[in-house]
N, C-alpha and C positions, 0 to 999 in steps of 0.2 A: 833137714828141715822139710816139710812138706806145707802142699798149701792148704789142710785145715789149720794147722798151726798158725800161718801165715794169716790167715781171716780172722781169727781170733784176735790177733797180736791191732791187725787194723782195725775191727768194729772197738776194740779200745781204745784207740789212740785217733780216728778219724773222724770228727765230728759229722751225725747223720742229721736227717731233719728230724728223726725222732729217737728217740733213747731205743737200740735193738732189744727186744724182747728176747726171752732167753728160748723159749721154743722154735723162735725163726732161728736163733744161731745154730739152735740144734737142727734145723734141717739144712740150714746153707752146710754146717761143716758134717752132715752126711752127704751132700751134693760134691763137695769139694774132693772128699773119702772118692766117691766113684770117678772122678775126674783125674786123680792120682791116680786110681788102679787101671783106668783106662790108657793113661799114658804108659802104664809098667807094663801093660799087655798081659795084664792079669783076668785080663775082661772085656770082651766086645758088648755091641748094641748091636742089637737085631729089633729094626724100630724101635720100641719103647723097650724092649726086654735085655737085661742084662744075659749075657752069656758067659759063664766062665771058661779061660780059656787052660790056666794052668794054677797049679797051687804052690809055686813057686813062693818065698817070702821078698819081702820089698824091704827088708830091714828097719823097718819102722814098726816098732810093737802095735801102735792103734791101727796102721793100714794093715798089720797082719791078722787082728786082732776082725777088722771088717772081713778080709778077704775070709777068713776063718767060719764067717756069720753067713756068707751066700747060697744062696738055694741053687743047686745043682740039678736039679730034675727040670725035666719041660712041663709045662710050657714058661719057667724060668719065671722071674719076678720084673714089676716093671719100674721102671726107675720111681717111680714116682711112690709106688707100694716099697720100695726100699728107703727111701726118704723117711717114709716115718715109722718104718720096722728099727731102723738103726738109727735114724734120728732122737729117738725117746732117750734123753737126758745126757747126748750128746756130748754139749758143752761143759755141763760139772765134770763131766771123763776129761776130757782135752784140759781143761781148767787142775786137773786132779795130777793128770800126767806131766804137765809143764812146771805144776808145783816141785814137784820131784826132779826132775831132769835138769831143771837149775842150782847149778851150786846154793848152798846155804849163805843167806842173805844178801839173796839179788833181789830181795822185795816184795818177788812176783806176788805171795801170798797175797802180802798187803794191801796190794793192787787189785787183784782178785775178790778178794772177801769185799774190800769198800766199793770197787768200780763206779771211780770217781774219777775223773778224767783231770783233774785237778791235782793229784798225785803226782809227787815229783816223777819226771820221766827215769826210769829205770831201765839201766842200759844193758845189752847181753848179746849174745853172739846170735841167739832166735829172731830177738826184737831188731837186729838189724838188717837180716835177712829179710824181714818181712818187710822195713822198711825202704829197703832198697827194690824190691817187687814193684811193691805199691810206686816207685818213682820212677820207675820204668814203664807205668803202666802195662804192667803184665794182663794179657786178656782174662787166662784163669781168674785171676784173681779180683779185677775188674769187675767184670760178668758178675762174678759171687756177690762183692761189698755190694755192688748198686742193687741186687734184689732186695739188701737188706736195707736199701735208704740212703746207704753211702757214696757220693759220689764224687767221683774224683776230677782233676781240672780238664777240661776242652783240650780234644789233642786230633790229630789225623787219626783217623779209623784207617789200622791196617787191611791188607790186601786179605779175601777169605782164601782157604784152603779147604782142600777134602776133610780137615780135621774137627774144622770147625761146626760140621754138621753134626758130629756125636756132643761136641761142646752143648750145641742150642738144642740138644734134646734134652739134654739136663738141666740147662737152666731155665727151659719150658717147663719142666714137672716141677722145679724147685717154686718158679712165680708161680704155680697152680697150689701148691701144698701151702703156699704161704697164703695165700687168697686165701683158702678154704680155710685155714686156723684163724683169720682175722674173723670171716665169715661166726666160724664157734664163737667167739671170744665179742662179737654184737650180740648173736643170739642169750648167752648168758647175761651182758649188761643188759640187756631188755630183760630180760628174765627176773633178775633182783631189784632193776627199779619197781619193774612190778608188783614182787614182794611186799617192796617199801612203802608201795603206794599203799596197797591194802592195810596193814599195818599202823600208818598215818592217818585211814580213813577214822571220822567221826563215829 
């Protein structure tokens, strides 16, 4: 299990203040992708720039599958410029690959195509990992849900470590990507009301 699978499984099941949009999930679960490969020592930060460190596999087809996609030349990519290089359509992938990797009629399809949170909970060996994360309050995974809206109950903030400084540079570029997509996404509804107006005019 890894944890874009893992954020996937709770923007489904974790009620947010608003329904997550599917391009935010595609850049939290390319944020989550470099937080995995960070942890595998597949990749450092050099400030904002990813560095690769080895091309070793992580046994996970999609994280090998990112690791596969990294710019190896200097002056390297920045996290935030990889957010939406591999974030672009993201979650149909993860949605695509968990279809598959569950046995035949765990549901998941069903769940997926209608996402509808009203869906009998379907149970599986993924969706409990993820669950158990999320009730642990795992910071990874924490950090991710609440960019996306989601958030989870009041607890003690653990203690910081040296680790967490690569953590909060990613999830600094992830709230910048996601600002700047809501940003498009005004621009455009002002855009067609505008249309509309004209259109309506006498």
């Amino acid at each position: 299990m890894t944890t874009p699978q893992d954020l996937l499984f709770v923007a489904l099941d974790v009620p947010a203040d608003r329904p997550v949009e599917q391009g935010d999930l595609s850049l939290a679960l390319a944020a989550a992708e470099l937080l995995d490969l960070l942890a595998a020592q597949v990749v450092t930060l050099r400030d904002d720039r990813i560095v690769p460190l080895s091309g070793h596999l992580t046994g996970d087809p999609m994280l090998d599958k990112a690791a596969a996609s990294l710019i190896r030349a200097e002056p390297y990519e920045s996290a935030e410029d990889w957010l939406w290089r591999r974030g672009d359509g993201l979650s149909a992938a993860y949605r695509d690959e968990l279809e598959h990797a569950e046995p035949a009629g765990s549901g998941l399809r069903q769940l997926f195509r209608r996402a509808d949170r009203s869906v009998e909970r379907i149970d599986s060996d993924a969706r409990r990992h993820a669950a158990d994360r999320w009730a642990r309050h795992e910071p990874l995974l924490v950090g991710l849900a609440s960019a996306l809206g989601i958030e989870e109950p009041e607890h003690e903030e653990p203690a910081a470590n040296a680790e967490d400084d690569r953590v909060a540079v990613v999830l600094a570029a992830l709230g910048d990507a996601l600002t700047e997509l809501e940003a498009v996404r005004q621009r455009r509804r002002i855009e067609e009301d505008a249309f509309d107006n004209v259109w309506r005019a006498p």
